[in-house]
LUMGU-763600 format. One record per residue (C-alpha): residue in one letter; x, y, z. Coordinates in steps of 0.5 Angstrom, whole numbers, padded with zeros to 4 digits, always signed. Example, Ala and Ser with C-alpha at 12.3 -4.5 7.8 and 13.67 -1.06 7.14 Angstrom:
REM residues 2
A+0025-0009+0016
S+0027-0002+0014
REM end
This chain:
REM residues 684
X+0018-0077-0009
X+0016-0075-0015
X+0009-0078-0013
X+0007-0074-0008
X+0009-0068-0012
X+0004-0070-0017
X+0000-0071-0011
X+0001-0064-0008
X+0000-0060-0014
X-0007-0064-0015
X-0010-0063-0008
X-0007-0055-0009
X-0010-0054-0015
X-0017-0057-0010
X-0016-0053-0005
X-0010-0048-0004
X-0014-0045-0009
X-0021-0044-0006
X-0024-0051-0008
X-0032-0047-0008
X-0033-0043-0014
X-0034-0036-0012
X-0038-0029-0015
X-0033-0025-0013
X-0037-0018-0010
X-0036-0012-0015
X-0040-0007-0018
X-0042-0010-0025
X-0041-0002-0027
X-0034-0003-0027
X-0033-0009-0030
X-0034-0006-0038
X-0029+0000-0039
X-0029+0003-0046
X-0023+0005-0049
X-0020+0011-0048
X-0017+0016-0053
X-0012+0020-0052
X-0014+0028-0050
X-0012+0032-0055
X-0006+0037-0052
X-0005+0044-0051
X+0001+0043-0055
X+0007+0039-0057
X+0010+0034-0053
X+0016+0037-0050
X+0019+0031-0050
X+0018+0023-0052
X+0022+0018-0048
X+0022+0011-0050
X+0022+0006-0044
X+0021-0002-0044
X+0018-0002-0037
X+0014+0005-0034
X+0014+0006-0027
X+0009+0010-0025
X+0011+0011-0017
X+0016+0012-0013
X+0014+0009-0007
X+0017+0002-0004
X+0014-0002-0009
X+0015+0002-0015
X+0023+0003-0013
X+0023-0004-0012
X+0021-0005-0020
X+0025-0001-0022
X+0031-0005-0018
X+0029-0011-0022
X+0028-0008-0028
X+0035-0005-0028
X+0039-0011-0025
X+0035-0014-0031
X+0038-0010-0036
X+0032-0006-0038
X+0032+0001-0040
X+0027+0004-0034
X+0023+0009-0034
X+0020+0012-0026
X+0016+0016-0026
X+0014+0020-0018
X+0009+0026-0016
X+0014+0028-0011
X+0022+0029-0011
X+0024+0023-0007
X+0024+0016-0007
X+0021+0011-0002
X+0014+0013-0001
X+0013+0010+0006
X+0020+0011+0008
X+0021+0018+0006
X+0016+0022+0002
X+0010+0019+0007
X+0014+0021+0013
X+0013+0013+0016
X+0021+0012+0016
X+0019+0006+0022
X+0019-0001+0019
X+0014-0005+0020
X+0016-0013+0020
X+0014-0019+0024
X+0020-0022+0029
X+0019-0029+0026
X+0021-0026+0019
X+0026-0021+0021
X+0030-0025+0026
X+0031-0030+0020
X+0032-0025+0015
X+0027-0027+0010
X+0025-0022+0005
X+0028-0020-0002
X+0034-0019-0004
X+0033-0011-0004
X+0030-0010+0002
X+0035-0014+0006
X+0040-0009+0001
X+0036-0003+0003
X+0036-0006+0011
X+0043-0007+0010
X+0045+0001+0008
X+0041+0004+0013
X+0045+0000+0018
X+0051+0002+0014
X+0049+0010+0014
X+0048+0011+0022
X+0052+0005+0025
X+0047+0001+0027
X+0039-0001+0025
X+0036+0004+0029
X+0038+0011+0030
X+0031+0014+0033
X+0031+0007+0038
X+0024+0008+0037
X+0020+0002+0040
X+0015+0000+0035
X+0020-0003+0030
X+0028-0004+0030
X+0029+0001+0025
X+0027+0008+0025
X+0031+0014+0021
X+0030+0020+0018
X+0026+0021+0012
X+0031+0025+0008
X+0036+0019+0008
X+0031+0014+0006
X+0031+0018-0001
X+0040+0019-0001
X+0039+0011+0000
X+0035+0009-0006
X+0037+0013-0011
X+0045+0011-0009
X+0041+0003-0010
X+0038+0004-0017
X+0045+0007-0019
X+0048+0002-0018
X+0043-0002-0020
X+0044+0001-0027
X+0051+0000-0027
X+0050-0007-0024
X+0045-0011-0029
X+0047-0005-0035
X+0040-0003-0035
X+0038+0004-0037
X+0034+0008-0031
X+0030+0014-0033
X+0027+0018-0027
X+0021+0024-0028
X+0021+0027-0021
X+0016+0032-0020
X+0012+0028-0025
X+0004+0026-0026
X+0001+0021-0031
X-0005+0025-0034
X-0007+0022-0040
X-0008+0014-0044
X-0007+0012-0050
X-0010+0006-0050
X-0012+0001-0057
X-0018+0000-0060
X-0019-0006-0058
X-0018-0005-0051
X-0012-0009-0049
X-0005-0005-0050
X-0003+0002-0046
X+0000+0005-0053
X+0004+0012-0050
X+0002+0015-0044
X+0003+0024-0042
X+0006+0026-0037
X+0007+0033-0035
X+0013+0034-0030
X+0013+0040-0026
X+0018+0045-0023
X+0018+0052-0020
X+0020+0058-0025
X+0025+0064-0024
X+0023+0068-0017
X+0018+0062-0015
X+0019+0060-0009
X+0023+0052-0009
X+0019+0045-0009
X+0016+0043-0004
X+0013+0050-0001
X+0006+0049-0001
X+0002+0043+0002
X+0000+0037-0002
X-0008+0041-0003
X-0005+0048-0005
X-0001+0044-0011
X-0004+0038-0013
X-0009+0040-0019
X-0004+0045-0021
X+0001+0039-0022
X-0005+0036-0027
X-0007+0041-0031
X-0002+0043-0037
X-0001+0051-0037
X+0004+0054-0033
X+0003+0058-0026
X+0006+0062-0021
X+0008+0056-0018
X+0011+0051-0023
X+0012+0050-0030
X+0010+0045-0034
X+0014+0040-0038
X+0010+0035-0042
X+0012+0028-0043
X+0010+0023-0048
X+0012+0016-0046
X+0013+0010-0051
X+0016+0003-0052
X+0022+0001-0054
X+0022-0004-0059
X+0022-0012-0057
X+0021-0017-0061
X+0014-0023-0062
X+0008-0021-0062
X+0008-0020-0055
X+0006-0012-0051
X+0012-0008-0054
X+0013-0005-0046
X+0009-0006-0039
X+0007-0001-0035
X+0007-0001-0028
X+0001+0002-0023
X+0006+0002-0016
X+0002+0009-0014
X-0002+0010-0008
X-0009+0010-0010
X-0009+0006-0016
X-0008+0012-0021
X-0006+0008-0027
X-0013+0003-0025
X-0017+0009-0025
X-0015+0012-0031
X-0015+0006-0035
X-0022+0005-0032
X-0020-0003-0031
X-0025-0007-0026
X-0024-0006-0019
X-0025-0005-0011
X-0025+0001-0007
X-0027+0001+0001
X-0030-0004+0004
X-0032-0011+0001
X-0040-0014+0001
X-0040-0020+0008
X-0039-0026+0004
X-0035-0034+0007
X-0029-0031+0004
X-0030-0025+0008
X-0033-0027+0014
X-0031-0022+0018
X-0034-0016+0014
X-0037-0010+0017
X-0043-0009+0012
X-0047-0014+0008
X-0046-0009+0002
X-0040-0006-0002
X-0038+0002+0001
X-0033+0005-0003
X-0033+0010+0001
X-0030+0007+0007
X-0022+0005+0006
X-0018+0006+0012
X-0015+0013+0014
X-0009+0016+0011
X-0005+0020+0015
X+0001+0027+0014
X+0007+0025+0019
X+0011+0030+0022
X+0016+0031+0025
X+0018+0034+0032
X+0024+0035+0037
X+0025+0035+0044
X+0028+0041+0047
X+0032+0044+0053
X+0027+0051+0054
X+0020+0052+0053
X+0018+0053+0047
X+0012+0058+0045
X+0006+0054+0042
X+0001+0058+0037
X-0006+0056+0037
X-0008+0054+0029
X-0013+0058+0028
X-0018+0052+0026
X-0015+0048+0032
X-0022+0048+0035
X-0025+0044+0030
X-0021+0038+0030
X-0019+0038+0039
X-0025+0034+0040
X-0022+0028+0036
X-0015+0028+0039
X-0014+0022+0044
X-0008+0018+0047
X-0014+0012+0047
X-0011+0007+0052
X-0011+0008+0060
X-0004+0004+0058
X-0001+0009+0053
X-0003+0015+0056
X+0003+0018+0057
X+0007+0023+0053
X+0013+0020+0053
X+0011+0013+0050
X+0008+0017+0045
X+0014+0021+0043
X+0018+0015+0042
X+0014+0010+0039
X+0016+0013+0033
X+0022+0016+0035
X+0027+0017+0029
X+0033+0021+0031
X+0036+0019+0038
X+0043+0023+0039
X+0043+0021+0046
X+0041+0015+0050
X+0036+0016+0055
X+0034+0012+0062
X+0031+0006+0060
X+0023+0008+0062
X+0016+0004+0063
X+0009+0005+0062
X+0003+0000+0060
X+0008-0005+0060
X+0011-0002+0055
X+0020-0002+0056
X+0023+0004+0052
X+0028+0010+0054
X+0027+0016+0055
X+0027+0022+0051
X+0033+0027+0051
X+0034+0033+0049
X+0036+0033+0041
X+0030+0027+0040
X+0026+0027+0034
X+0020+0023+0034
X+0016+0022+0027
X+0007+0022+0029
X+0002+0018+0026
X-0003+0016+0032
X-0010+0013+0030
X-0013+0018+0035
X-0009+0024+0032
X-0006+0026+0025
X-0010+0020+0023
X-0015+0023+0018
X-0021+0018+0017
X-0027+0020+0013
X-0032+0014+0011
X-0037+0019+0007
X-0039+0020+0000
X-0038+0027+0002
X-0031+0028+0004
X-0028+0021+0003
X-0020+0022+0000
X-0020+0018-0006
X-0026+0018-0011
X-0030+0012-0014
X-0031+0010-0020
X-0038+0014-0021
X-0034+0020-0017
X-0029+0020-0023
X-0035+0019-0028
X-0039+0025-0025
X-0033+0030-0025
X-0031+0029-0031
X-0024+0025-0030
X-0025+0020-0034
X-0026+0024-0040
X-0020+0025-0045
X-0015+0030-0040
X-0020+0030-0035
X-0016+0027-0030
X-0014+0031-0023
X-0010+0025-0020
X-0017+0022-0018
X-0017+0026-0011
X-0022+0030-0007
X-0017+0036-0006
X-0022+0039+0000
X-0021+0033+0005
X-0014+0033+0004
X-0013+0041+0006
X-0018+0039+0012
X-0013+0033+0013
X-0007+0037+0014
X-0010+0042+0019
X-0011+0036+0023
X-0004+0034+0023
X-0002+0041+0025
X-0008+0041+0030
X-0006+0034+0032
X+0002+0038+0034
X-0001+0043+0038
X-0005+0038+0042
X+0001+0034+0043
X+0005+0040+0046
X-0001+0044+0049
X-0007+0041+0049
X-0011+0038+0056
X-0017+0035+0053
X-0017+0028+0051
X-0024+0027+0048
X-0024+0019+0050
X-0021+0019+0057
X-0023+0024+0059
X-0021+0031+0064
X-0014+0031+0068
X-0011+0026+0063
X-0007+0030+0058
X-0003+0035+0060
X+0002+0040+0057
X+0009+0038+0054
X+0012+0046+0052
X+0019+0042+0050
X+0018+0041+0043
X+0018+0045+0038
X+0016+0043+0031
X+0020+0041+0026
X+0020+0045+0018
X+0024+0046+0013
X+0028+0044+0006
X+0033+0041+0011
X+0028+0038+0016
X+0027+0030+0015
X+0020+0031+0013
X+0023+0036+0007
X+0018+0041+0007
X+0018+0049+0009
X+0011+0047+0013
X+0014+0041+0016
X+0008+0035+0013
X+0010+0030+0009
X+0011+0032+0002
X+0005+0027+0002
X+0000+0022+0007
X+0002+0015+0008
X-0004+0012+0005
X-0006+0005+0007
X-0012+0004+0002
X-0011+0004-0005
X-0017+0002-0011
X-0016-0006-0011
X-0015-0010-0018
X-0021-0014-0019
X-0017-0019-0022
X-0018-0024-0029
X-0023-0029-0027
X-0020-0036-0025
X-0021-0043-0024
X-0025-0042-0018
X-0026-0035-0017
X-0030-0033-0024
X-0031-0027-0022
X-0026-0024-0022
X-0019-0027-0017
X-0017-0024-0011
X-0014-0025-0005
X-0020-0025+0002
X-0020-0025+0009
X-0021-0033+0009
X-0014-0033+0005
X-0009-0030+0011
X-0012-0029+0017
X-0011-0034+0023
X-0019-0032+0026
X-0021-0038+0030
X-0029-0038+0026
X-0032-0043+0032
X-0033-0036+0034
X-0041-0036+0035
X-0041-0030+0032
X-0040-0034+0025
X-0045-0038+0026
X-0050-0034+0029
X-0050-0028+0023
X-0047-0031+0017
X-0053-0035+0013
X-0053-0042+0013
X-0050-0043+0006
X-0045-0038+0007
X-0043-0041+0013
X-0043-0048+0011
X-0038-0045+0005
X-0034-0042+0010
X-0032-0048+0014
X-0032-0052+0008
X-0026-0046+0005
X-0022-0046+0011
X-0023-0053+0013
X-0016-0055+0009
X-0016-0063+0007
X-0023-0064+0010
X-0026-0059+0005
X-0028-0064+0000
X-0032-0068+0007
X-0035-0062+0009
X-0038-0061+0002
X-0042-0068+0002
X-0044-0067+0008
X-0039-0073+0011
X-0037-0068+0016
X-0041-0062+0019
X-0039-0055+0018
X-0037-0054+0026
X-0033-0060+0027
X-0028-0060+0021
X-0021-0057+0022
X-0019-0050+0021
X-0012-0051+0017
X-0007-0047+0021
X-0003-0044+0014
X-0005-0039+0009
X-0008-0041+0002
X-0002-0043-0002
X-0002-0040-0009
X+0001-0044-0015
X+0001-0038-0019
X+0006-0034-0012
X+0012-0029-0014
X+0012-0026-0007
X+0012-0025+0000
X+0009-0022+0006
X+0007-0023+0013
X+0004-0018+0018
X-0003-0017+0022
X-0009-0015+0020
X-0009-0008+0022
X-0015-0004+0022
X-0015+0003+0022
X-0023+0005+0020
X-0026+0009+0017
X-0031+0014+0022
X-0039+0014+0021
X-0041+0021+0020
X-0038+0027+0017
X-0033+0030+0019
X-0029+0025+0021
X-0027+0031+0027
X-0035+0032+0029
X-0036+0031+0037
X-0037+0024+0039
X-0036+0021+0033
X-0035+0014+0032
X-0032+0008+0028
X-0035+0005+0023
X-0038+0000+0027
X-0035-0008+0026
X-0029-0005+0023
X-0024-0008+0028
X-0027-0014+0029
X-0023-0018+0021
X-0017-0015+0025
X-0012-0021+0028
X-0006-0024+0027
X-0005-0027+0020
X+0000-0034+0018
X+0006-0033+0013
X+0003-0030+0006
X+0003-0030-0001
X+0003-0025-0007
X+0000-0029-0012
X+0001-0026-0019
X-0006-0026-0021
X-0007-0021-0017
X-0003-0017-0020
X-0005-0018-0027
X-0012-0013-0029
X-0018-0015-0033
X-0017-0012-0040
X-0010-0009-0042
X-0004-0013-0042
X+0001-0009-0042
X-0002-0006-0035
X+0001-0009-0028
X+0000-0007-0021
X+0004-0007-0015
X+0003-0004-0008
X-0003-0004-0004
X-0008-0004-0011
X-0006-0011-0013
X-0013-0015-0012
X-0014-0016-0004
X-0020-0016-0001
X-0021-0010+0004
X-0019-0014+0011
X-0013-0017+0007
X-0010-0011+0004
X-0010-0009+0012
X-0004-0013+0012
X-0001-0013+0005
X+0001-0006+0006
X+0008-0005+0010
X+0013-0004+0007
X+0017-0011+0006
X+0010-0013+0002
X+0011-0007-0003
X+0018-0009-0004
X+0016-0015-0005
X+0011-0014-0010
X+0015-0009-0014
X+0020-0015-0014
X+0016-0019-0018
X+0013-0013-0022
X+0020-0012-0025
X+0021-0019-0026
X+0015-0021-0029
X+0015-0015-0033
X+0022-0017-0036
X+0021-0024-0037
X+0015-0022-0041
X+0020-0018-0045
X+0025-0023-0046
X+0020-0029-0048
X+0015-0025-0052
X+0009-0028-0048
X+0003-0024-0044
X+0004-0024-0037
X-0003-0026-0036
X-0001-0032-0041
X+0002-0034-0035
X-0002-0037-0032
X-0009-0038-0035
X-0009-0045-0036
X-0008-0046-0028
X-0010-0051-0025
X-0006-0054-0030
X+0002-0054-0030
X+0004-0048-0033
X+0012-0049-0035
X+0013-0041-0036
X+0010-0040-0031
X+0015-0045-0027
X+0021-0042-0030
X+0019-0035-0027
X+0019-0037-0021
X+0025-0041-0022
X+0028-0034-0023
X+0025-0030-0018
X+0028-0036-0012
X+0035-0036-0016
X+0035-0028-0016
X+0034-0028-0009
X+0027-0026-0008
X+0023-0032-0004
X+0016-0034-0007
X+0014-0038-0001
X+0016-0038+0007
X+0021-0044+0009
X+0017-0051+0009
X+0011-0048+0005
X+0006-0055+0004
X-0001-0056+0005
X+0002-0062+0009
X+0006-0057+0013
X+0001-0054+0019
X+0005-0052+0025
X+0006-0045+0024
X+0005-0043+0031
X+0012-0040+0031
X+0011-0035+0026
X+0009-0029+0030
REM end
């Protein structure tokens, strides 16, 4: 046994590793940052606060690094630009867990998202309140927020930990060392309405965002400014560790460590990408949830006075999911009364019934889909540098603050669609009719928390991507690519007959499993080697995830809402079901810092992968190995990139953390993982 063990790990080493050295893709630009002086401040920080672990984010992925931190017994410092934690489930609206079946029946998933699963359960009665149809779970955003602060405390209490949370609170500035490598403080500024002022949460996302980055007191809110600093460790290794767990890749972006946004140049190891360059400006889209409620009456429908602009996108954009009532409960969150079991394309659910809440995100609805350097969301590098926001204090959060406000109009516009709309602008006339019983949902009760109804922030699916440190095979910078995860059958001729020669040679030869070195000598041809049916095993892995490559693309002209407007072209075409996957931790360590981790949607994947490492079990899964990695750090007074920089040589520390992670019931590898193993048909 011991034999083939050291077997294994060699042939992982050649091959689950991708045997051909690459040039990762990516802006040279990128690749040298300066480092960054603090801005001098208006004032004195109001307050310094030591921590051994920042958070930055409170999404699902940071909530998770905070839990292990904690049970970990780490004084925790977390940080969210909302008041509520969740992101996905509660700030962002989508309180509609997406999970594979083959994963959920086994409950395969870290420890504290089989804990978060198992209070929603509790809290309700059973799983699914909303009996929604696209997910076993679907609940009210408000509670997700109750939920995860209840799981922290006793976190805390559990591990003697130390948690400290900065609701209402952004990043504005670092202070990086000399040499580039330690985050040695960082300003925050935590904001709260005035006396008189109307409470939190009154004003969308775009009438507040810049007014929570800039230091002076408002009518809106008063500032608190924040100085976070490390707590004391031992060694010579970074005396703390940031955590960039936000949505688009703040702490990245400000840092100005290398990274991708958008999509990424057609290469063999992302075969399926729809340019042969890099566009940054092309992520998926984002989208504001809302909420909405059936009702017994009829309920008057004011037209949005900028509804006309955005009507000619609005589609049910399937014959087979053309009905209303399908639409309203596949993401129905609240379902008081059971309704009679319906069916419509195929699709079994129940039907609505009075009291009903449903939670919107449709791809042809409030999904708002820029792809332009003129309205794209989140700002590229040279963006960044042109406006000024990688200038000491210059930062704004990194976001165009128009395309939000044009995004939320699109979600309101996209309700009254639903409930007084009759044009449908990919089916055609006689296809949508009027559903006056519904009314929208609003307040600071309402799920969403919100006088306006919209959820305090959009559900993002794209965010800026680590280029990791260059590695063993990858010396351009690690990642984690399409070829990596996704099941595509690359016999498709479509391959072969676009792909240059060599790039389609390389490709046949990475996804080839144990044939892959014969492909290389020419001892097996490029279309006669067989595909290996399991995603890249990673030795280097500290999470898990698994869900399909889900592409909701970018459109090409602007305005995303312009008449006739189409998807970015070849967009679709790398989505597809994707095997069992890893998180690798060099996909969570930048180039540059040390001190700096990243979890959530900005580790280092490509454009086509990250459209499966976005859900919310991966987040909780990443999180998970950030705080572990962060606290094992600590206690062995070593880098994390240390960990892992001798690969493909055994790491023992390495190896150890793993051992942690297994035994604290965070799984780094699905059951029977082995390049040995390829059946796994029955994962789905």
């Amino acid at each position: 046994m011991k034999h083939r063990h050291k077997v294994a790990y060699s042939l992982i080493s050649l091959i689950g590793f991708n045997l051909i050295s690459t040039l990762a893709a990516f802006d040279p630009a990128m690749a040298a940052p300066t480092p960054k002086a603090i801005a001098t401040l208006p004032r004195t920080p109001d307050k310094s606060v030591n921590c051994e672990i920042l958070v930055v984010g409170g999404g699902l992925s940071g909530v998770a690094t905070a839990y292990e931190g904690l049970l970990a017994g780490r004084t925790v410092c977390l940080t969210e630009i909302t008041d509520w934690l969740g992101g996905q489930i509660s700030s962002q609206g989508t309180s509609a867990l997406d999970e594979r079946p083959t994963q959920r029946a086994l409950k395969f998933y870290s420890r504290g998202y089989l804990e978060l699963r198992n209070r929603i359960g509790r809290k309700y009665g059973k799983l699914n309140p909303g009996d929604c149809w696209v997910s076993e779970s679907c609940f009210l955003p408000r509670d997700a927020h109750a939920i995860l602060t209840d799981m922290l405390k006793d976190a805390e209490k559990q591990g003697k930990g130390k948690l400290q949370w900065f609701p209402n609170t952004v990043i504005k500035d670092l202070e990086i060392a000399a040499d580039g490598k330690i985050i040695n403080s960082a300003i925050a500024i935590q904001h709260q309405p005035p006396k008189g002022a109307p409470p939190l949460n009154t004003f969308t996302l775009s009438q507040s965002i810049e007014d929570s980055y800039s230091y002076e007191n408002s009518s809106r809110f008063t500032k608190t400014i924040l100085r976070f600093l490390p707590k004391e460790a031992k060694g010579d290794a970074p005396k703390w560790y940031v955590v960039d767990a936000s949505e688009t890749g703040e702490i990245i972006a400000l840092a100005d460590v290398p990274y991708r946004l958008g999509i990424d140049a057609r290469s063999y190891l992302e075969p399926s990408a729809s340019s042969t360059n890099n566009d940054p400006y092309c992520p998926q889209g984002f989208t504001y949830t809302f909420a909405m409620e059936a009702t017994k009456e009829p309920q008057p429908q004011a037209m949005p006075p900028f509804y006309l602009q955005y009507a000619p996108y609005f589609s049910y954009e399937l014959t087979r999911l053309a009905n209303f009532d399908l639409v309203f409960t596949y993401r129905r969150i609240w379902s008081p009364t059971k309704g009679k079991p319906a069916k419509f394309g195929g699709v079994s659910f129940t039907a609505p019934t009075l009291g009903d809440i449903s939670m919107q995100n449709w791809t042809w609805g409030n999904d708002y889909r820029p792809g332009t350097a003129q309205d794209n969301l989140i700002y590229s590098r040279q963006q960044l540098q042109s406006t000024g926001q990688l200038n000491p204090g210059g930062w704004m959060g990194g976001l165009r603050t128009e395309t939000l406000r044009k995004a939320e109009e699109n979600a309101l516009s996209f309700y009254y669609w639903l409930v007084a709309g009759t044009t449908d602008s990919k089916l055609g006339e006689g296809v949508k009719q009027q559903q006056s019983n519904n009314r929208f949902v609003s307040g600071l009760n309402s799920p969403m928390g919100t006088v306006h109804g919209l959820s305090k922030y959009p559900y993002m699916r794209e965010a800026r991507r680590i280029i990791g440190r260059p590695s063993w095979g990858q010396s351009g910078g690690f990642g984690i690519w399409e070829i990596d995860i996704s099941r595509r059958d690359y016999n498709d001729q479509y391959y072969s007959k676009t792909l240059p020669e060599d790039m389609y040679r390389r490709l046949r030869a990475a996804v080839a499993g144990l044939e892959a070195i014969s492909v290389i000598e020419g001892k097996v041809p490029p279309d006669k080697a067989m595909r290996r049916t399991r995603s890249t095993i990673f030795p280097d892995a500290v999470g898990i995830g698994h869900y399909a490559i889900d592409f909701h693309p970018c459109m090409v002209n602007s305005p995303p809402e312009a008449p006739g407007n189409t998807e970015r072209p070849g967009e679709r075409r790398g989505a597809g079901q994707a095997y069992p996957f890893q998180i690798a931790l060099r996909a969570m360590i930048p180039q540059k810092i040390d001190n700096l981790l990243v979890g959530g949607k900005s580790i280092a994947t490509s454009h086509i992968a990250a459209a499966a490492y976005r859900v919310h079990s991966f987040e909780w899964s990443s999180g998970a190995a950030a705080g572990t990695v962060a606290s094992f750090a600590i206690k062995n007074a070593i880098a994390p990139y240390q960990l892992v920089d001798d690969l493909p040589k055994q790491e023992p520390q390495l190896e150890a953390l793993k051992r942690l992670l297994q035994q604290n019931g965070n799984p780094t590898a699905f059951p029977d993982t082995s390049i040995f193993n390829e059946n796994w048909d029955n994962w789905r």
